[in-house]
C-alpha positions in Angstrom: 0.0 0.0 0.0 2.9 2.0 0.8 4.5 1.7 -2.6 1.3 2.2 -4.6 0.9 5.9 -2.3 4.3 6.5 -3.6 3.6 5.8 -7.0 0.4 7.9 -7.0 2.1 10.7 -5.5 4.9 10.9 -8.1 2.3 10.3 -10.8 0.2 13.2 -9.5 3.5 15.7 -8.7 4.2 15.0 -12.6 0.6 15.9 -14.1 0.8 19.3 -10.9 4.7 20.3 -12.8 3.5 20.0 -16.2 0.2 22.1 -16.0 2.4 24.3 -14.2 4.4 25.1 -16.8 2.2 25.2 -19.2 0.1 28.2 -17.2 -2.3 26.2 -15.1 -2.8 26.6 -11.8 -4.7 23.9 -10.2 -7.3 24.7 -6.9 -10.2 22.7 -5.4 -11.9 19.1 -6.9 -15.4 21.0 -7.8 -17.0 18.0 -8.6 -16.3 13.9 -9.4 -17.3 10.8 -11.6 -16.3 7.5 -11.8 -13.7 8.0 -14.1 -12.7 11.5 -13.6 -12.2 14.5 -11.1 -12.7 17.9 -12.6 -10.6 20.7 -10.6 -11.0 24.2 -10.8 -7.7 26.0 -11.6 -6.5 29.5 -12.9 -5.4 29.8 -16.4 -2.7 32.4 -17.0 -2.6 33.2 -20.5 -6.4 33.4 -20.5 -6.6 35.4 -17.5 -9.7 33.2 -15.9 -10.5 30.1 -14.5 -11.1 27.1 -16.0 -12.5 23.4 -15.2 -10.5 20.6 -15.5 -11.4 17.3 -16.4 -9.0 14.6 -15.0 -9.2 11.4 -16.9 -6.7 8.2 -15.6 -6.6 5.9 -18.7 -5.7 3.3 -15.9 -9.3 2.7 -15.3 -9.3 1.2 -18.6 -13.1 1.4 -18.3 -15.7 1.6 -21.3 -15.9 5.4 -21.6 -11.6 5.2 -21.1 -11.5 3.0 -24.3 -14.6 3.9 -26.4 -15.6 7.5 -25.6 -12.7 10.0 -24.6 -11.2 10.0 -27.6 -14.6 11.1 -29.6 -15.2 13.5 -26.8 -12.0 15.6 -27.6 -12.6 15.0 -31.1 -16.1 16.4 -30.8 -14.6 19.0 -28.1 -12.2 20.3 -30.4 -14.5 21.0 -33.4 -17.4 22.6 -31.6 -17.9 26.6 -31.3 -21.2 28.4 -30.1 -21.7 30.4 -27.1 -24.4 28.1 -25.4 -21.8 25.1 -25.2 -18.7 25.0 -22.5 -15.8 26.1 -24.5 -12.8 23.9 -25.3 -9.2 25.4 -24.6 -6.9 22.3 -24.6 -5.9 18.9 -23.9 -3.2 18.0 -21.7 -1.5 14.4 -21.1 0.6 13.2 -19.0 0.7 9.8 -18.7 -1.2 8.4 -17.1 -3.7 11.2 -16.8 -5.8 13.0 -19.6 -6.8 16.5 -18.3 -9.3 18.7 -21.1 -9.2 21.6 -20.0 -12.6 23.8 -20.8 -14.4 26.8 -19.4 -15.6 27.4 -16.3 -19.2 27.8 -15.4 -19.4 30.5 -12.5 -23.1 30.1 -11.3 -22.7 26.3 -11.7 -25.6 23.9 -13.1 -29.6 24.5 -13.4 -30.2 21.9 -10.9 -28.4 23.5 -8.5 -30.3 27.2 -9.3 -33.3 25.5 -8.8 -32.5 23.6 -5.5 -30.9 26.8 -4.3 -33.5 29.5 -6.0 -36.7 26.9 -6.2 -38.7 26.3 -10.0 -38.2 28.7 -12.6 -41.0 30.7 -13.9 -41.8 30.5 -17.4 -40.4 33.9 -18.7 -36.9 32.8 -17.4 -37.7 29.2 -18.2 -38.3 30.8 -21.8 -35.2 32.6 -22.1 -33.1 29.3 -21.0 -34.8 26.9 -22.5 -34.6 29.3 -26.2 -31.0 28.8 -25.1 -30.6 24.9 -24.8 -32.7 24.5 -28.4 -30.2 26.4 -29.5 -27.2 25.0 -28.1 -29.1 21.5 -29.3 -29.5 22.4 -32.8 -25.9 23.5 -33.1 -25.2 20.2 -32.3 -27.6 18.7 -34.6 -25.7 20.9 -37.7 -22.8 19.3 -36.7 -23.9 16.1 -36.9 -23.7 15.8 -33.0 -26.1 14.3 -30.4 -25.6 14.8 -26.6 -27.2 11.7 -25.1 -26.7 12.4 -21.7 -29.1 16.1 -21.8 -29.8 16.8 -18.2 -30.4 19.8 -15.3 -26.5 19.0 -13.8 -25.2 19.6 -17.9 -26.9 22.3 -18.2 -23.9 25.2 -17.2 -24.6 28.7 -16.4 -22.2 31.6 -16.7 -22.1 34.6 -14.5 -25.2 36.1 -16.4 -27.1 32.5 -15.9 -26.2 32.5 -20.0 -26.9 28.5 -21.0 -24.0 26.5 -21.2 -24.4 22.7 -21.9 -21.4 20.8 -21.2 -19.9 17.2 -20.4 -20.2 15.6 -24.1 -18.4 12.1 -22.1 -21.3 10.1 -23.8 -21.6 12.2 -27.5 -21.0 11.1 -31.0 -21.1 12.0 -34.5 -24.7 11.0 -36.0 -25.9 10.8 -39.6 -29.8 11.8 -40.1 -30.3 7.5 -40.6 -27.9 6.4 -38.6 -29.0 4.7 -35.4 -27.5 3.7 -32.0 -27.8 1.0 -29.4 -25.4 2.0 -26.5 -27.4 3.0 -23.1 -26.5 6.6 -22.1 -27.0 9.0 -19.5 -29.3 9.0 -16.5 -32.8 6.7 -16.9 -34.7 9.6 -15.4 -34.2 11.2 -18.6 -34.3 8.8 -20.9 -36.3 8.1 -24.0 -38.9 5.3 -24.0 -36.5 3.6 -26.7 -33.4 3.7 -24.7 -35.1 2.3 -21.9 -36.9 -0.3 -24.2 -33.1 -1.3 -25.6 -33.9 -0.6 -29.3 -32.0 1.7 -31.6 -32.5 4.7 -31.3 -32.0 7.9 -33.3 -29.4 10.4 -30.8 -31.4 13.5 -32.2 -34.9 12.3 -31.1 -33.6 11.0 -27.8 -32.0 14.6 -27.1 -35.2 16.4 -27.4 -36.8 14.0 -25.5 -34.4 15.1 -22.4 -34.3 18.0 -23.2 -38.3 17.9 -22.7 -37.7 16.4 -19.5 -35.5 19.4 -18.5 -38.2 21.7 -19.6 -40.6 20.1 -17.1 -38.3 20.0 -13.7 -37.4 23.6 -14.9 -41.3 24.9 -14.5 -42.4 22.5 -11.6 -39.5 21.9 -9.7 -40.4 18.3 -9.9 -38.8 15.3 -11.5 -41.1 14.0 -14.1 -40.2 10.2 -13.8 -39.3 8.1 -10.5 -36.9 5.7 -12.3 -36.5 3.7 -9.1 -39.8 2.0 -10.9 -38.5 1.4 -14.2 -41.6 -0.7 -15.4 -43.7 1.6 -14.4 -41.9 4.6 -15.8 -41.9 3.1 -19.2 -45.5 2.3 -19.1 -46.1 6.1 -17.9 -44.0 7.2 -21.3 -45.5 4.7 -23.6 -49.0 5.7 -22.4 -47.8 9.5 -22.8 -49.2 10.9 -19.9 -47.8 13.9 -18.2 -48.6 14.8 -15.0 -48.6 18.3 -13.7 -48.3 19.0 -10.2 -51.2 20.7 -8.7 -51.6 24.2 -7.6 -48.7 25.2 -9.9 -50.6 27.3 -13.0 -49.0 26.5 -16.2 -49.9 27.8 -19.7 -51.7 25.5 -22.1 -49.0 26.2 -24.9 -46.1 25.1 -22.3 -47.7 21.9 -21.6 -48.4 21.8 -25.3 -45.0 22.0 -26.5 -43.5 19.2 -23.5 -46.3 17.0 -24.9 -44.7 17.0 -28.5 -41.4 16.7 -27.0 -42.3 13.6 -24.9 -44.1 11.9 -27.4 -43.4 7.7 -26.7 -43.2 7.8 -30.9 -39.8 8.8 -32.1 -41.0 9.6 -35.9 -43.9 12.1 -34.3 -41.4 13.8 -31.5 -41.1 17.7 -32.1 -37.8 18.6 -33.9 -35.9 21.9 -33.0 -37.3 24.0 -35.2 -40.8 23.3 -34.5 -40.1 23.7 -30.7 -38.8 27.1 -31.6 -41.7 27.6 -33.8 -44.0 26.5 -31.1 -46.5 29.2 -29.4 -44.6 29.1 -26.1 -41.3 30.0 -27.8 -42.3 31.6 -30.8 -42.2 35.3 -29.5 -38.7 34.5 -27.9 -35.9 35.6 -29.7 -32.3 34.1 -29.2 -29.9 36.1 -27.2 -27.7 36.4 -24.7 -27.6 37.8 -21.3 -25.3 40.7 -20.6 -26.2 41.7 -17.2 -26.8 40.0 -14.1 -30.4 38.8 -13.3 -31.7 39.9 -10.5 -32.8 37.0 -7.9 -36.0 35.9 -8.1 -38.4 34.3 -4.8 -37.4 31.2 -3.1 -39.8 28.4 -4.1 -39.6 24.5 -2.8 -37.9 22.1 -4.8 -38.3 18.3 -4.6 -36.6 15.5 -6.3 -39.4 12.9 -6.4 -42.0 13.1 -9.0 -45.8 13.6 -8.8 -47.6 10.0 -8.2 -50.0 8.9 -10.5 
């Protein structure tokens, strides 16, 4: 045990040197998976901080082998202003550290634990945000697959900023998947079911999913009952929570987002045409919001 300390240490003085000298300087773990650590650190050439994803190839685990290297590839060639920017890739065997950009007002679920549901002006201007991140993608020939609250960044502003692409690929209009990705509670009925899937439909379909725990503060799905979840999103009902008013065209537009029938799902453009989003137009916030009321925030869904 001694000797593998010792060995750790050296391995992890080598990676501290070399980001060193190339600029980096390395603070607190802000967050872990199981195959990485992400660190927040100070970036001197770009004069701010930055998040750090540490990867150690030794894991030799599925997403080690199969997805890191299409997530730099897909990190390197993406460029829009509602996605966490890429800056570089740094290695030192046997770590793999992407270095990106930093959300300051960290993810939605947190605003919404911390500030309570969102109401739908706000939840318009985000959500116009994540469409738009999404459909970047979708030019790109790029689906997400792991769309969720805790991806969903936001800058000082509370601008959008969907990040962690661990689980994305490249996708041709036809092309079809079969790998299970991301968390079940946002999952498309097909994912769940094991079929193949088409990435784009299954990223609206979270991103519907998001839209919903957005305005009620509510997960829509208790995915500790799988069965019963998928019989819920075959039999596509949604349940609202009561005593929370929603507009008719919201619940509209998650209905065509969340429909069980991947060939009638909404695409992004009709979400953007849609009458809740219509009268939205895209942009960014320059200024800092001010804070809205406190409201309670639950993570178990309604109960049928």
């Amino acid at each position: 045990m001694k000797e593998e300390s010792e060995v750790e240490s050296v391995l992890s003085n080598a990676l501290s040197t070399q980001l060193d000298l190339d600029g980096i300087k390395c603070k607190q773990v802000i967050g872990k998976g199981v195959c990485s650590t992400v660190k927040l650190a100070w970036h001197e050439s770009l004069h701010k901080h930055v998040a750090i994803k540490v990867v150690d190839r030794r894991s030799g685990s599925d997403y080690v082998v199969r997805f890191l290297p299409r997530e730099v590839q897909i990190l390197r060639s993406l460029s829009h202003q509602n996605i966490i920017a890429f800056f570089d890739v740094v290695e030192v065997h046997p770590f793999v550290c992407i270095v990106q950009e930093h959300a300051d007002n960290g993810d939605l679920l947190q605003r919404i634990k911390r500030d309570g549901l969102i109401d739908e002006d706000e939840s318009r201007f985000l959500f116009r945000q994540i469409i738009e991140a999404l459909s970047y993608l979708e030019s790109m020939r790029v689906v997400h697959r792991a769309v969720k609250c805790e991806n969903v960044f936001l800058d000082s502003y509370d601008n959008v900023k969907l990040g962690d692409f661990g689980f994305s690929r490249y996708m041709h209009t036809n092309d079809l998947s079969r790998t299970f990705c991301g968390s079940r509670a946002y999952a498309a009925p097909e994912v769940l079911r094991s079929r193949p899937y088409n990435g784009f439909g299954v990223d609206v379909w979270s991103a519907g999913v998001v839209l919903y725990v957005m305005v009620t503060g509510l997960m829509l799905y208790d995915d500790r009952y799988p069965e019963r979840m998928l019989d819920k999103q075959m039999h596509h009902r949604i349940t609202f929570p009561s005593g929370r008013s929603l507009s008719e065209e919201l619940k509209r537009l998650m209905f065509e987002m969340l429909h069980p029938k991947p060939s009638k799902r909404a695409n992004y453009a009709q979400i953007i045409k849609s009458a809740w989003l219509i009268n939205t137009p895209y942009r960014m916030r320059t200024e800092h919001r001010s804070s809205p009321p406190t409201s309670d925030f639950t993570s178990k869904s309604d109960k049928d």
